[in-house]
N, C-alpha and C positions, 0 to 999 in steps of 0.2 A: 735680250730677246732674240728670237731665233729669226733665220731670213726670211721661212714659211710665215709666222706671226707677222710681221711687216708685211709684207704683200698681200695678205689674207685685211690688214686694216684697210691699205689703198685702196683693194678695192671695194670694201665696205663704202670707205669715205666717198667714191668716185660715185657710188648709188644709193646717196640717203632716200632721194625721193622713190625709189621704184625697188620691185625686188629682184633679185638676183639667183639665179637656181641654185641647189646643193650641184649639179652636174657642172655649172657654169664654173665658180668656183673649184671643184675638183679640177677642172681639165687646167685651169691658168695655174694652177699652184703644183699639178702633177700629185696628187694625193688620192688618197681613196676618199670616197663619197662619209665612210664611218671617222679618217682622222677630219675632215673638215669640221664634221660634228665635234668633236673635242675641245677642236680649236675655239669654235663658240662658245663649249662651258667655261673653259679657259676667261672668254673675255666676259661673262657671265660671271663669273666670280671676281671679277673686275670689278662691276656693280654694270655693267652695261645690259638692257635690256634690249633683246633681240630674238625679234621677232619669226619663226618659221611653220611657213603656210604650205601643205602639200601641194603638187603642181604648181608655186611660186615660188617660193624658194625663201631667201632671208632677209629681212632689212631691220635695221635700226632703230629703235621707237627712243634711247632715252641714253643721255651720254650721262657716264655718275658725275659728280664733282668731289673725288678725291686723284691723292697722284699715286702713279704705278708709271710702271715704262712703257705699258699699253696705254693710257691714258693722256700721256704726254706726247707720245707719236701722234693718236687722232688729232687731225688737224696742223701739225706743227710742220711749216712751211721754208724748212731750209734744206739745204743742199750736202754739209759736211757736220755742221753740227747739231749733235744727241742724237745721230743714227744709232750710235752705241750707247744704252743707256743701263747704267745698274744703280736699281733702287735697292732701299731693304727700309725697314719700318725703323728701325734702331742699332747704331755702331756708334763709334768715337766718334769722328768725324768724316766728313767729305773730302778733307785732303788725305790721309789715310786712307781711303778706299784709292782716288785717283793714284796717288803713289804707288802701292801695288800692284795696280792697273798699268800703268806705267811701266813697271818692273816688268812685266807678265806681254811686255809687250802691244799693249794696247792703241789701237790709231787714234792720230789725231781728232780732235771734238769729240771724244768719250764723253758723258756728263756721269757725275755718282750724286743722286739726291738721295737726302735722309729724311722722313716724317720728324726723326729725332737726332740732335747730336749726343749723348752723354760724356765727350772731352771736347767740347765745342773750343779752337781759340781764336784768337785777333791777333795782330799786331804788337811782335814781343812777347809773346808766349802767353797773354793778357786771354782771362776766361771768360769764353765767350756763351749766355746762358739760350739754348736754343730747345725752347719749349716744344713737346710733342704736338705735330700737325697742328701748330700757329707761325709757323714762317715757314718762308724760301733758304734752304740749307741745300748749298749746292758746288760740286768745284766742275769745272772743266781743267782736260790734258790738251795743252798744245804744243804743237811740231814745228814752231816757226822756224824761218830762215831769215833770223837777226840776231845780232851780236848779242852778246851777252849783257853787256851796257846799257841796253836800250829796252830788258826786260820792266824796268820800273812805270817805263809809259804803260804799259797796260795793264796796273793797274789804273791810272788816270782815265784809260779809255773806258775801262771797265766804270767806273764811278760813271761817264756820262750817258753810258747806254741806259742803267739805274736810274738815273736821274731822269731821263726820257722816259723811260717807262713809267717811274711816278705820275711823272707831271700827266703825262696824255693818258694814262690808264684810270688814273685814280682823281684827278685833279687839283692835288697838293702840288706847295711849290719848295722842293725841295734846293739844299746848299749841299754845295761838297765842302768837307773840310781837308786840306789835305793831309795826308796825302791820301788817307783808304775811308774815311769815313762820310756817311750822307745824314743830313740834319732835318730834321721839319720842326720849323716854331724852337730852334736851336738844340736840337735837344738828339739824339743818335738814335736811328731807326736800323742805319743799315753799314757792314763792314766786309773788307773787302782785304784779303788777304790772297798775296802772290809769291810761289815758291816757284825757286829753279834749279833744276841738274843742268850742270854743263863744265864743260871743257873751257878753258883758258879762253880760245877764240870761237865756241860752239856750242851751240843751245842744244843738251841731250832733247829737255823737255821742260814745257812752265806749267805751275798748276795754280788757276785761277779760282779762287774759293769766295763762294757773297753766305752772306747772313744777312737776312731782313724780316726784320721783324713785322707781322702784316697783323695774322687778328688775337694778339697780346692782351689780354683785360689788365687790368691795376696788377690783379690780382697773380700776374706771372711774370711780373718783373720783380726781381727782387727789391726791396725796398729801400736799401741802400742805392740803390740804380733808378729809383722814379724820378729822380730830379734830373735825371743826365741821361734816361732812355723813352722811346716811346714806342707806337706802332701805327699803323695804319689803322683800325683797328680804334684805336685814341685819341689819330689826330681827325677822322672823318664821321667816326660813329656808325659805321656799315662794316660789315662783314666780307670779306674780298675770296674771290676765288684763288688758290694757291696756286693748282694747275696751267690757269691762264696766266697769273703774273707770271709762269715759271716761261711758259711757250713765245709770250711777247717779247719778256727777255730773251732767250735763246735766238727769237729772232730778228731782236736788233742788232744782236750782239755778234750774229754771221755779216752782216750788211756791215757795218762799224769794225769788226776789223779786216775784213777784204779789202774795204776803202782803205784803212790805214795801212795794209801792206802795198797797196796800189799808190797813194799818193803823200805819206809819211804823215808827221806825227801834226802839222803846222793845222790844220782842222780841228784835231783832239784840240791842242793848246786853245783854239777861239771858240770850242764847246766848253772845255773843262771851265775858263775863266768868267764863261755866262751864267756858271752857278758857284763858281767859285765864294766860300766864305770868308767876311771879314777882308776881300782884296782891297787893300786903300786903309788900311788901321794898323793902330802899331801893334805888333805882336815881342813877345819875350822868347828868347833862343837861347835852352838850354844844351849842353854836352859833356862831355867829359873834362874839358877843360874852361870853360867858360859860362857868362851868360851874359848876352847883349839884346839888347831891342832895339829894331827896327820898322819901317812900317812893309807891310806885307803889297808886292808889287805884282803880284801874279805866278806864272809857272815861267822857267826856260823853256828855250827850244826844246832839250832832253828831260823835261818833266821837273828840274829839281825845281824849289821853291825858290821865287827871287823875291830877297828884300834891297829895299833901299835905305841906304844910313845918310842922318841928319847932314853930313859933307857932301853927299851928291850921290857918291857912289854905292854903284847898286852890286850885289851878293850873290850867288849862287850857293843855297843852302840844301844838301842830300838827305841827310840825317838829323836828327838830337831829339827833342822832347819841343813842342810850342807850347807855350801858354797863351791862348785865345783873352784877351782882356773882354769883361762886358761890357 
């Protein structure tokens, strides 16, 4: 969205209660009095209804409740991230878009949401089914200044911000399972996949991808997946605003990692383990060469999973496949 359409929302937002002149406007935006009018059909096609009164000028009567990259700016209260936002109603997915976003240059806290993904994945190239405008399908680009090694914790951070926004938004009590997925009543709502370009000792760029599934009926889950998926939607019985889950998250999600590049990963670790699932059970660890079970002991310092074996001794586990026992 353009830097005229942003400033032209502020100062919408800055006068819901009162109105505001067509001259008023022109002179802060530097426009003629005719593109300001545009600019409203603009957000008028948005679904926003607004109001203009001769010798008053314009105001607000009615925010829509669908998402657009106008719609998501109204209101959304951070600093760096989703100033730059590209929507579109339907592409492959949100990391795809971010990645050539990326390529193309793109700054830091880009966000790319989709109404729809049609190559939606997860975790190991696993298909991810992301229903038209019934979830949050979204990646964010970031620029951090941390090794390469230390890209895994964010997805951890990311699972807790999610988790924060369920529980205070919606008031489900959701489980992370590690390392990307989020559980309500056991069963997977929400995933969370982290990609990275970089250099040996330098992070080109990460790209933070969520899927959540919000107002899902039975009937767009696929049916193989009803027993092992769910939504918002199925666990509450109410209908959720997509836009607002999206702006909540966005903005915990500035706050949560500020702090983390401010005061490292040791907070994530004692959020992540407050909804951590199954910490304290034994789980099954499979890989390429083995499979043992132990019981499941929480996260490391650096995110990996730690178990502990029946001898005392406790594990740092990166990788392989878990099997969650019921």
């Amino acid at each position: 969205m353009d830097s005229t359409r942003n400033r032209l929302i502020h100062i919408l937002s800055e006068n819901e209660e009162t109105y505001i002149s067509g001259q008023d406007i022109s002179d802060a935006l530097q426009i003629s009095r005719n593109s300001v009018w545009k600019h409203m059909k603009a957000l008028e096609k948005d679904g926003y209804v607004i109001e203009g009164v001769p010798r008053k000028g314009y105001r607000i009567l009615k925010h829509p409740d669908k998402v657009s990259d106008n719609t998501i700016k109204w209101g959304l209260e951070t600093e760096w991230l989703g100033q730059t936002i590209i929507h579109k109603s339907s592409a492959a997915s949100t990391q795809q878009l971010i990645h050539q976003a990326a390529a193309d240059g793109a700054k830091h806290g880009t966000v790319a949401i989709l109404d729809e993904q049609t190559a939606g994945r997860g975790r190991m190239n696993r298909e991810w089914h992301s229903a038209g405008n019934k979830g949050m399908w979204l990646s964010i680009l970031l620029r951090p200044k941390i090794l390469p090694q230390e890209a895994p914790q964010l997805t951890l951070l990311t699972a807790t911000v999610l988790a924060d926004v369920l529980k205070d938004y919606t008031g489900v009590e959701p489980m992370i399972k590690w390392p990307n997925d989020l559980l309500i009543n056991k069963k997977k709502t929400a995933g969370i996949l982290t990609e990275m370009q970089a250099e040996q000792d330098q992070i080109q760029y990460i790209v933070v991808g969520i899927g959540l599934n919000i107002n899902h009926t039975s009937d767009d889950i696929p049916g193989m997946l009803a027993s092992k998926a769910t939504s918002l939607y199925l666990e509450t019985g109410k209908h959720w605003s997509i836009q607002e889950l999206i702006q909540q998250f966005l903005q915990k999600f500035e706050a949560a990692f500020d702090a983390y590049l401010a005061h490292g990963f040791s907070d994530v670790k004692k959020k992540w383990e407050s909804y951590g699932f199954k910490i304290g059970e034994k789980i099954k660890i499979k890989n390429l060469k083995e499979e043992k079970k132990a019981i499941f002991h929480g996260i490391a310092e650096d995110g990996a999973l730690l178990v502990l074996h029946d001898n005392g001794k406790e594990e740092k586990i990166y990788s392989g496949e878990i099997q969650w026992f019921e």
